[in-house]
N, C-alpha and C positions, 0 to 999 in steps of 0.2 A: 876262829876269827882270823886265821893266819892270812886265808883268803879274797878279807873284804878291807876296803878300807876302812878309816876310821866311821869316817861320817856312816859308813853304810852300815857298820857292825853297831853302831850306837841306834841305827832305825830297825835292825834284825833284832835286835835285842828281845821284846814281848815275844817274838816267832820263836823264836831260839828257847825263850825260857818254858814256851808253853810244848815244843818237841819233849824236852826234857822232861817233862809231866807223862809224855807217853801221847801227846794231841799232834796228830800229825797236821804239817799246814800247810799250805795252799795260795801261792799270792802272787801278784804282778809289783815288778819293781822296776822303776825309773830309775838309771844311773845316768851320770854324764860323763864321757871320759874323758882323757886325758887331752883331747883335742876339740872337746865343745862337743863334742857328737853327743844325741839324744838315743838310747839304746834301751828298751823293754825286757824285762828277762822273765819268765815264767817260772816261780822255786816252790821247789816242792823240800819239806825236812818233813822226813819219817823220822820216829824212833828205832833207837837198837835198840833192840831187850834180849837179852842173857838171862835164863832162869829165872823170867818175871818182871826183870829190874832192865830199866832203862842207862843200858851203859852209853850210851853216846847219841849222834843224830847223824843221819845219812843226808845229806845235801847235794840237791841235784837243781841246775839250773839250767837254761836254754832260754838261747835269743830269740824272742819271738819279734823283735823291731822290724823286719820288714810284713809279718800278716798284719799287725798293729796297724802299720802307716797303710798296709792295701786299704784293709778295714777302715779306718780312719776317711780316706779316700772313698770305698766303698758306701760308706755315710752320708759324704758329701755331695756324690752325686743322686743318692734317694734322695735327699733333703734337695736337691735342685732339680729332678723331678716332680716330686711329691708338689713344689711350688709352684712349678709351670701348670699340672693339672689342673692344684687348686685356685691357681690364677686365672685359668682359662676361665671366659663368660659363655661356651658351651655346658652343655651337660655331658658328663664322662664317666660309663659306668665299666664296670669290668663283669663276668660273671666266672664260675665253675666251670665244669660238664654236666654239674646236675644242676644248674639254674641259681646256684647260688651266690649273689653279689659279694664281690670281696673288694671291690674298692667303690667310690660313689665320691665325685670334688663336691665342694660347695652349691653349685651351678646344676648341677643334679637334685638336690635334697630342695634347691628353691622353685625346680624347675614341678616337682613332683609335691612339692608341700608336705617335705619331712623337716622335721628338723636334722640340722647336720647332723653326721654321724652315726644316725637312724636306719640308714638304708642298708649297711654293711649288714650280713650275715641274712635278709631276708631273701624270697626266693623271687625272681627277675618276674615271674608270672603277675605277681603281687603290682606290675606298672603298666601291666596288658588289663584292656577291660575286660568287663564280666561277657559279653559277646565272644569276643577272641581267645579269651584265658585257655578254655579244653584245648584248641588246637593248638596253641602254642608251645606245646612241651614239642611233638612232633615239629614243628617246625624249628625250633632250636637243635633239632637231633640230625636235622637233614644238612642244616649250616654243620654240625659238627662232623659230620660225614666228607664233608668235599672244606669246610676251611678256608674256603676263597672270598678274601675281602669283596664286600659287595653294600650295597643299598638295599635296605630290607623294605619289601611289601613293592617291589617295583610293581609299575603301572595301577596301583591300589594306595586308599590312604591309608594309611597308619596312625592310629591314633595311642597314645598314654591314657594312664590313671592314674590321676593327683589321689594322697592321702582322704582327699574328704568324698572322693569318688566320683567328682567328676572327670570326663574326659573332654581330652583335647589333641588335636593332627600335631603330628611329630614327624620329623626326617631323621631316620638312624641311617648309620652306615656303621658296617659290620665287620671289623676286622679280628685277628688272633691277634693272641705274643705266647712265649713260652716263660712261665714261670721258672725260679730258680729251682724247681722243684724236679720240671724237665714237662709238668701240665702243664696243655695249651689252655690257654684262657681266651674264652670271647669277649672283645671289647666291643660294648656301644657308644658311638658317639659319635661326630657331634649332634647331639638335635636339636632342634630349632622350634619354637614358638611357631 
């Protein structure tokens, strides 16, 4: 306790008693210091054991306040993305390399006749009709070969396939991004009625 202050060694306290038991623990702690500053600390308490028996606890902490506030940041601009998307009155799909949707706004799901949140994890073919469907794996393979934003089905219509299976003309246009993951993802969108 010599190390914490009062307030803090009275909220270590459960952590502290439960080391002692031999339960190691694991937590994020808000301090504030001496100057108002907002400071996150990552603490780990293992136990000692001596022949069995839990003689003490090994405390180990690290400032982690500035990944905290990246992250925190981090957050805030998904969540202001994530808005813009879902605000936009286009339709905004994202897909895989193997065709499968990983993102889909609202304006998508009503454009196609899913219900929201539906579209995610199915496979992009699945909004091609049953005409077009065979060819389209190949022609998503040939976008994914050259990756150059463009307008897909130039000088040809393009049409979609709502949930109840009909079809209707669509305008995609075809761009990347590179996921955080370091995948490029194909984006469709906007398309239009």
């Amino acid at each position: 306790h010599d190390l914490l202050s009062t307030v803090q060694a009275g909220n270590a306290e459960p952590a502290l008693r439960a080391a002692m038991r031999g339960e190691r623990q694991d937590y994020e702690r808000d301090v504030v210091d001496r100057d108002g500053r907002r400071q996150v600390f990552q603490v780990a308490l293992v136990p000692h054991e001596v022949d069995g028996e839990v003689r003490g606890v090994i405390a180990v902490g690290i400032d982690v306040t500035e990944r905290y506030l990246a992250n925190a940041e981090l957050a805030r601009r998904e969540r202001q993305l994530r808005s813009m998307i879902e605000g936009a009155p286009l339709a905004v799909l994202a897909a895989d390399a193997g065709g499968q949707i990983t993102l889909a706004n609202d304006g998508a799901a009503r454009m196609f006749g899913y219900p929201v949140g539906s579209l995610i994890g199915m496979s992009i073919e699945e909004l091609v009709p049953e005409a077009s469907r065979a060819l389209h794996p190949a022609l998503r393979a040939g976008f994914g070969e050259t990756m150059a934003p463009r307008r897909m089905g130039q000088g040809r219509e393009v049409c979609g396939r709502r949930a109840d299976g009909t079809t209707f003309p669509i305008e995609v246009a075809l761009s990347t991004s590179e996921a955080a993951d370091g995948v490029r993802m194909r984006r469709r969108g906007p398309a239009h009625l």
